[in-house]
Structure formats: structure tokens, C-alpha cells
C-alpha positions as CSV (number, residue, x, y, z in Angstrom):
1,X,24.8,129.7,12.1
2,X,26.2,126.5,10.1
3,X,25.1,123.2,11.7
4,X,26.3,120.1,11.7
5,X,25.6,117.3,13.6
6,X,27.7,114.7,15.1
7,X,26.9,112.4,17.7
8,X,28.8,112.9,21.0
9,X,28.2,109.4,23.8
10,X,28.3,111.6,26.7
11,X,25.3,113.4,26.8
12,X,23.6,110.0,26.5
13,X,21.5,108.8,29.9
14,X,24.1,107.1,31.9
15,X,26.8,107.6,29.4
16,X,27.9,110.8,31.9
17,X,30.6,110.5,34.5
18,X,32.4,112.1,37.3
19,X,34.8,111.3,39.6
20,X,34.5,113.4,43.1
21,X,31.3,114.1,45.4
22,X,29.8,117.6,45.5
23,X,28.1,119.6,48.2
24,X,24.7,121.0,47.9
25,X,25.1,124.6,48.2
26,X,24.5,125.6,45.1
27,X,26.9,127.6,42.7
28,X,29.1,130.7,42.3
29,X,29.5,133.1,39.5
30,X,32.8,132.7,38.1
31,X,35.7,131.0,36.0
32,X,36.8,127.1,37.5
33,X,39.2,124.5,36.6
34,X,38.8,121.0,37.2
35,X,41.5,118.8,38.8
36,X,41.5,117.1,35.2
37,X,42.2,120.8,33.9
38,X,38.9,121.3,31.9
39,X,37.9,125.0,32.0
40,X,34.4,126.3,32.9
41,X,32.7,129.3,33.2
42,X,29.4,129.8,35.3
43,X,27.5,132.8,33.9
44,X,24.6,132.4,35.9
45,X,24.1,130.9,39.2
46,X,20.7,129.0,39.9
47,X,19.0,128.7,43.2
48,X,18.8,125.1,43.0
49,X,20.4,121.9,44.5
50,X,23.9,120.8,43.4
51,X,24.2,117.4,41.7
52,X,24.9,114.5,44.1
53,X,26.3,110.7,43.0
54,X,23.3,109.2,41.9
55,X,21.4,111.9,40.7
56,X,20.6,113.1,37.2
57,X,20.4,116.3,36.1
58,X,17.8,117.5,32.6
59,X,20.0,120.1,31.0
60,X,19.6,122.1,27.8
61,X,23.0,122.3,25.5
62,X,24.9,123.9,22.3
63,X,28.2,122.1,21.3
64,X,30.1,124.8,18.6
65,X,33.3,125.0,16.9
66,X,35.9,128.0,16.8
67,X,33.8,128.8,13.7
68,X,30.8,128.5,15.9
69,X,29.2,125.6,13.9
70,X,26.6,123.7,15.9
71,X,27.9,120.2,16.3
72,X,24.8,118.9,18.8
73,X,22.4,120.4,20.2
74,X,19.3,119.5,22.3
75,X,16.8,122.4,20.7
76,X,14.2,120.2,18.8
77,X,15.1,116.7,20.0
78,X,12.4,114.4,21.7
79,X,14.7,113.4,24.5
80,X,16.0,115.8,26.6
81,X,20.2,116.2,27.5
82,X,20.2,114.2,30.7
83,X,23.5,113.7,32.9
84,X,24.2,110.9,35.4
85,X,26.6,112.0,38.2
86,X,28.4,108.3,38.6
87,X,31.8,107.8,40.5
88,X,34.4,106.5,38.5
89,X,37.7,105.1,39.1
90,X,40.5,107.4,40.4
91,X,42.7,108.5,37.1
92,X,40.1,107.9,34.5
93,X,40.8,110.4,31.3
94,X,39.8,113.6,31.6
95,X,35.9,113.8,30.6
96,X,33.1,117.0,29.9
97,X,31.5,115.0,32.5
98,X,34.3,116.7,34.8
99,X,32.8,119.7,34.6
100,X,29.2,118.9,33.9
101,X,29.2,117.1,37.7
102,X,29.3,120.9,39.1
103,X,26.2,122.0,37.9
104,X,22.9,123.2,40.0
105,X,19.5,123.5,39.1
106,X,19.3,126.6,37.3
107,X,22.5,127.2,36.1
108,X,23.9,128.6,32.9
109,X,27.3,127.2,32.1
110,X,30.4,127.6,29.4
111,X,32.3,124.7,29.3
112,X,35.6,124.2,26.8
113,X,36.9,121.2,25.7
114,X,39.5,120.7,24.2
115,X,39.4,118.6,21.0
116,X,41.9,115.5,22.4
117,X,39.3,115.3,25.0
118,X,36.5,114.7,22.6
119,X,38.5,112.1,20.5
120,X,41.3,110.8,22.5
121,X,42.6,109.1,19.9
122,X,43.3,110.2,16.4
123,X,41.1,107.7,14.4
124,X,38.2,109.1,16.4
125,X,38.8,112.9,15.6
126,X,36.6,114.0,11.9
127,X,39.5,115.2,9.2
128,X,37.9,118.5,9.7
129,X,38.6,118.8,13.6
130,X,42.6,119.9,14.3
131,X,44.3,118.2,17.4
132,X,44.5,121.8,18.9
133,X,41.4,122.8,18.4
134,X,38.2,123.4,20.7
135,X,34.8,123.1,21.4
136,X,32.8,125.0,23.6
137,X,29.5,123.7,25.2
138,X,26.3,126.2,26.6
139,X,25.0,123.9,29.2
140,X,21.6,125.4,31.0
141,X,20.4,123.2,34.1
142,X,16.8,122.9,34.3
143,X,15.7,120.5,36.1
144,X,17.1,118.3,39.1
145,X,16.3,114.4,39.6
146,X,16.9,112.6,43.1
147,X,17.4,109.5,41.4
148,X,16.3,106.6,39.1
149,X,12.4,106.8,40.4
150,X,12.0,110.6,39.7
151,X,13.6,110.1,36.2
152,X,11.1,107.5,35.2
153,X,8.5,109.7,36.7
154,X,9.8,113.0,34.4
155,X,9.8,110.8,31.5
156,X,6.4,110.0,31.9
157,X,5.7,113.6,32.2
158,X,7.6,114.4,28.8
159,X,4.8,111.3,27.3
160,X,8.0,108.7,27.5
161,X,6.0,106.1,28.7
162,X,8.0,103.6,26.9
163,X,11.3,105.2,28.4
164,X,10.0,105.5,32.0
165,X,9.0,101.3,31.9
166,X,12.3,100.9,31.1
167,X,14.0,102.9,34.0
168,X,11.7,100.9,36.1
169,X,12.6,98.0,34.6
170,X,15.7,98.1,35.5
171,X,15.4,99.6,39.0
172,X,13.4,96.3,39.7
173,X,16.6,94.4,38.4
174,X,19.1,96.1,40.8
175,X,16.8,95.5,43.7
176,X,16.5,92.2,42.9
177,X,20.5,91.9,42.0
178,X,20.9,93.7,45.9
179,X,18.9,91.2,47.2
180,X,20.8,88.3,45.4
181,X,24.2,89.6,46.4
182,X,22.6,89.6,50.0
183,X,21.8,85.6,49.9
184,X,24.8,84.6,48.3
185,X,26.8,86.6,51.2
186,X,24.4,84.3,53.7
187,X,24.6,81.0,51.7
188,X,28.9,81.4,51.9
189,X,28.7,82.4,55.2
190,X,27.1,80.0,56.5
191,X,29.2,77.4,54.3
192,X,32.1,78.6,56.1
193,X,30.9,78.2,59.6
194,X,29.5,75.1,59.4
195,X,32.9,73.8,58.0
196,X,34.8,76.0,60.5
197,X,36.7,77.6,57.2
198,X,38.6,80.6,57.6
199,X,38.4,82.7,54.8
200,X,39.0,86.1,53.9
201,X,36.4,88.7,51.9
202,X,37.4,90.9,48.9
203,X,36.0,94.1,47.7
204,X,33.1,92.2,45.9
205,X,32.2,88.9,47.5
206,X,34.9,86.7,46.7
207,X,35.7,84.7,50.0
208,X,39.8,83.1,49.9
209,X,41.2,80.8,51.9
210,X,44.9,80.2,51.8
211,X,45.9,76.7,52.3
212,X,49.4,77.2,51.6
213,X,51.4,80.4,51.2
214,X,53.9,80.7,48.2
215,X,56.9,82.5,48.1
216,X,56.9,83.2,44.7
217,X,56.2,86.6,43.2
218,X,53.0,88.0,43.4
219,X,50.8,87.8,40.4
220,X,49.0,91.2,39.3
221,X,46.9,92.2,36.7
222,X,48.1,91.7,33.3
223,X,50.4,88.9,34.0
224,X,49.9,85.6,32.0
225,X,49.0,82.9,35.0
226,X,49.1,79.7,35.1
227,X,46.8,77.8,37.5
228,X,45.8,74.2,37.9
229,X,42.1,73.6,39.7
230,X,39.6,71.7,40.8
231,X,36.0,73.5,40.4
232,X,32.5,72.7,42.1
233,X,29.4,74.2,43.4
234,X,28.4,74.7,46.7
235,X,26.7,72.1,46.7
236,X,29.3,69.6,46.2
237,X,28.7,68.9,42.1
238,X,31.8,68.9,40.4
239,X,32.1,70.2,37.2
240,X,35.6,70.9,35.9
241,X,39.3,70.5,36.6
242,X,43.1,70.8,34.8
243,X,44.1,68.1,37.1
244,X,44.0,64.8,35.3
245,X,43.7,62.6,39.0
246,X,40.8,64.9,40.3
247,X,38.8,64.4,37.1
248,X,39.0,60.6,37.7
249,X,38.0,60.7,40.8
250,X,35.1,62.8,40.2
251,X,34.1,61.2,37.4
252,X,34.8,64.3,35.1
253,X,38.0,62.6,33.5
254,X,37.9,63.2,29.1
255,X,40.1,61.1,26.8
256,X,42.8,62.9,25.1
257,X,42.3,66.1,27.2
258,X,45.6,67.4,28.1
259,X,45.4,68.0,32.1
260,X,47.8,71.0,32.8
261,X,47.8,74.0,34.2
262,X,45.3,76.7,32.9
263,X,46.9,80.4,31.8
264,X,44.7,83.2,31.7
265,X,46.0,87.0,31.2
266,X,45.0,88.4,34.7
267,X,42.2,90.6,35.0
268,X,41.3,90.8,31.1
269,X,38.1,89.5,31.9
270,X,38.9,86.1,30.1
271,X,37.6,84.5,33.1
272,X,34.9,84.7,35.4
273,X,34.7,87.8,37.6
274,X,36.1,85.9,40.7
275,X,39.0,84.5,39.7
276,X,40.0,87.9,38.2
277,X,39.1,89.1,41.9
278,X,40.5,85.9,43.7
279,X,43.8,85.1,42.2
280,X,45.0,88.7,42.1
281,X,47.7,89.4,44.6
282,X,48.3,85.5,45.5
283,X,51.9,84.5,45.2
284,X,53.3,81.5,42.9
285,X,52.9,78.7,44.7
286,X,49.9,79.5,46.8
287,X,47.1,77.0,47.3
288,X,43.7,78.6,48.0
289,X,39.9,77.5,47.8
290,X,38.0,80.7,46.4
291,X,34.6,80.7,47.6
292,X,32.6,82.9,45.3
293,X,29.4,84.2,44.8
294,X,26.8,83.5,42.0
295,X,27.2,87.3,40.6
296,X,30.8,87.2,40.2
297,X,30.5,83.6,38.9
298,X,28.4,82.7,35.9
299,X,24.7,84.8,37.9
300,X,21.5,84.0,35.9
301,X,23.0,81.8,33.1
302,X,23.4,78.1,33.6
303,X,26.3,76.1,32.4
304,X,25.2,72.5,30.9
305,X,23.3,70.4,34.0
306,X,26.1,70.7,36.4
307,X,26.1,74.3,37.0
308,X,22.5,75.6,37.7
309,X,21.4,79.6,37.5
310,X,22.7,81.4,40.6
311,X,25.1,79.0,41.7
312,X,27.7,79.5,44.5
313,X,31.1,78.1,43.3
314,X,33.9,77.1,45.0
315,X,37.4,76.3,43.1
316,X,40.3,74.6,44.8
317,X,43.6,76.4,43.0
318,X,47.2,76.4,43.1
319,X,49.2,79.0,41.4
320,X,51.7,77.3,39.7
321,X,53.8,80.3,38.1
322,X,53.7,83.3,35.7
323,X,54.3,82.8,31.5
324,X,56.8,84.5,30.5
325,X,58.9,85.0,33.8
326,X,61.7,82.9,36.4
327,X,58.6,82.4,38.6
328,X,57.7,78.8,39.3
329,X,56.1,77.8,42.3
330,X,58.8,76.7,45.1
């Protein structure tokens, strides 16, 4: 048997993903689909527990060709195959990771993939590899992991003791990150009431309060915006603004800045995390004060001596129109 080895992301820890929950009964002989349309065959049927979110499965693999070449394997290597069940968004691309999220301890499975699925785009895909060819993958499941604490501790067992720290490590950080995300709830909170603010919470944190409703369009990721604002901490330190009066005032005013509205392309991640969050869905013309939360703000790092690590920001905005469109603020 020819080999040759290329290096395929998914089967690296965490690079796996899936994008439904799963029971824990186990599997069934036979030959599935997945709703993204991969095909997968289970020739054996373990005993053991069905991957859940969260949990990582040690698995053994073979990727071949048509002609049955090895492309990657896991026989010899020093780190075992090891597959992170994660959630992702709903109408991500098709992924092996589709039909990896199925297995249970013990199992022996045949997945195909279709080339286009490997490389999704054309300069990814080897001169050798045709758009309409395919791959198959052997896939045995050996060995079932709860979670981030029991793959540290099989790592240690495989003498990783370098690997497991690391897990640790970082299990230490998103406990710590929880915790944050937990204060900085508290800290706005509490803001709020004593002020007797009304504000509304999104998905992540971000608290908004409408001052005045536009009747313009409604901006959505994407769009070029264009905002003027007023920035501060919590704490009442101001530290920026595109509005030429409210840097004199506040002592923040720069000679030969132009003051004017601020565009940003919508949920690009050109700014920080909530204002991506917070300006979405407003209407040209709105005026809101976002309220939001260090780890959707600038977290750990702090910017020159006004903004300190962790700090709670709070920007007064108005959206002033779209770029591009008939949409100015009425």
C-alpha cells in the first residue's frame, strides 16, 4: 500500500466539530446519511457510550484514496486521533466531523468524503486530487472522555505530561473567564439599578438602552455604519469620542482631528465585540448607551492609562446612517 501523507486540520484536538446533540444509546449496524449528506457505514457496533457536546472521543484512523493510498493515518504517531464533539452554528459547511459526532466507544466506522468537502475551495485541493473524487476514512473508537479533566488525565497516562498541563491550563482559564463573565453581569447590574436605567441584555452580555428610536432602516451585519459616540468606563473615565463638543468637555479634545461620525463594516470584527453585538439590529437614527462587559470589550488588555484590564465600558451612540445607501437618520 502506497503512502502519502498530508495533513488534514480536523482530526487535530479541538479542530473537530458537529452541529446536533446525540443520545447515549450506543450504535447500530448499518449504512447512515447525515443531514449534511456525508455517507457512513457502521461495521461494528461497540458497547460503549455515544459521544455527547463536550466530550472527546480517542479514535484510531486510515484516510485512503480510490487508489487506496494512505493519506494520514494515526498507526505510529505519538498523539493519538482525538475528536471534540463542539456545537457549531446552524448551516456551517458540511464537515467529516458530521459523521465522526455519531460514534460510540468501540465502534468501527467507514466514512466517505467526498473530495470538495476536504478542500472546499480549489486552491486547497493537491493537483493530484480530482473535484469528483473521494476519500474514505476507517475510524475505530477506543476510548471515550467525559470532558476536558479526563483528557488531561489520558494524556498523562499516554506519558504527555507536557500536553495534560496544558489542558489544565486552560481549564483553569475558562473557570476563571466563567467567573469574570459572572462579575461583570453583577458590576452592570448593579450600575443599572442604582441609576434606575432600563436596559435590555443580548445573547452575550451586552446591556442597551434605547434613548431614542430611529425610523430608519435597520442596520445588519455587513452594512457599512456610520456612528458618532461618546466612550467611558464604568467608572466615569472618559476616554474617546467622534464628537468634537464632547471631547472638549471631557478634556479628550486633539487639534486637527476631524470629529465625524465613525463607519465600521458591521460584524467584521473591526471593532470590539460589543459594538458588533450592540449596534446590530438598531435603526438609523437610534440613540442608545451600550453597557458592556469587560470580555466583549477590550478583557485582560489595557488601553493607555484610561482604560484599565477588565474594564466595564459604557458608549453613548447614535446611528447616524448606512454608507452606501438613502438611509440617514430622520
Amino acid at each position: 500500500m502506497k503512502k502519502v501523507m498530508r495533513p488534514l486540520a480536523f482530526l487535530l484536538v479541538g479542530g473537530a466539530a458537529a452541529l446536533t446533540s446525540c443520545d447515549n444509546s450506543g450504535s447500530k449496524v448499518g449504512k447512515f446519511t447525515t443531514d449534511s449528506g456525508i455517507e457512513y457505514q457502521i461495521v461494528d457496533a461497540g458497547n460503549g457510550p455515544k459521544l455527547a457536546e463536550g466530550q472527546f472521543m480517542e479514535f484510531d484512523f486510515d484516510m485512503t484514496d480510490a487508489k487506496d493510498s494512505v493519506w494520514q493515518t494515526s498507526k505510529g504517531q505519538e498523539i493519538p486521533g482525538i475528536f471534540e464533539f463542539q456545537k457549531m452554528p446552524e448551516g456551517s459547511p458540511a464537515s467529516p466531523a458530521d459523521a465522526l459526532k455519531e460514534m460510540a466507544e468501540g465502534d468501527s466506522m467507514v466514512v466517505t468524503l467526498p473530495a470538495k468537502i476536504l478542500f472546499p475551495q480549489d486552491y486547497m485541493r493537491p493537483p493530484m486530487v480530482k473535484e469528483g473524487d473521494t476519500f474514505t476514512m476507517h475510524v475505530r473508537a477506543k476510548k471515550l472522555m467525559a470532558g476536558k479533566e479526563a483528557l488531561a488525565a489520558r494524556f498523562r497516562e499516554l506519558g504527555k505530561e507536557d500536553i495534560a498541563k496544558n489542558i489544565e491550563k486552560s481549564i483553569e482559564m475558562e473557570k476563571e473567564a466563567k467567573e469574570l463573565v459572572a462579575k461583570d453581569d453583577q458590576a452592570i447590574n448593579d450600575y443599572l439599578k442604582k441609576n434606575d436605567i432600563k436596559a435590555e441584555k443580548t445573547e452575550n452580555g451586552v446591556y442597551i438602552e434605547i434613548k431614542e428610536k430611529g425610523d430608519g432602516q435597520a442596520v445588519k451585519a455587513g452594512d457599512q455604519v456610520e456612528v458618532n459616540y461618546a466612550g467611558r468606563t464604568m467608572k466615569g473615565v472618559w476616554f474617546d469620542t467622534s464628537i468634537e463638543s464632547v471631547a472638549k468637555e471631557h478634556n479628550l479634545y486633539q487639534e486637527g482631528r476631524p470629529y465625524q461620525a465613525f463607519t465600521f463594516p458591521l460584524g467584521a470584527g473591526r471593532v470590539i465585540k460589543g459594538w458588533d453585538e450592540g449596534v446590530e439590529g438598531l435603526t438609523v437614527g437610534t440613540k442608545a448607551t451600550l453597557y458592556i462587559p469587560s470580555g466583549m470589550a477590550y478583557g485582560a488588555q489595557a488601553m493607555g492609562d484610561k482604560i484599565a484590564a477588565n474594564s466595564n465600558l459604557v458608549f453613548d451612540i447614535e446611528v447616524v446612517g448606512v454608507k452606501g445607501t438613502d438611509a440617514p437618520a430622520k
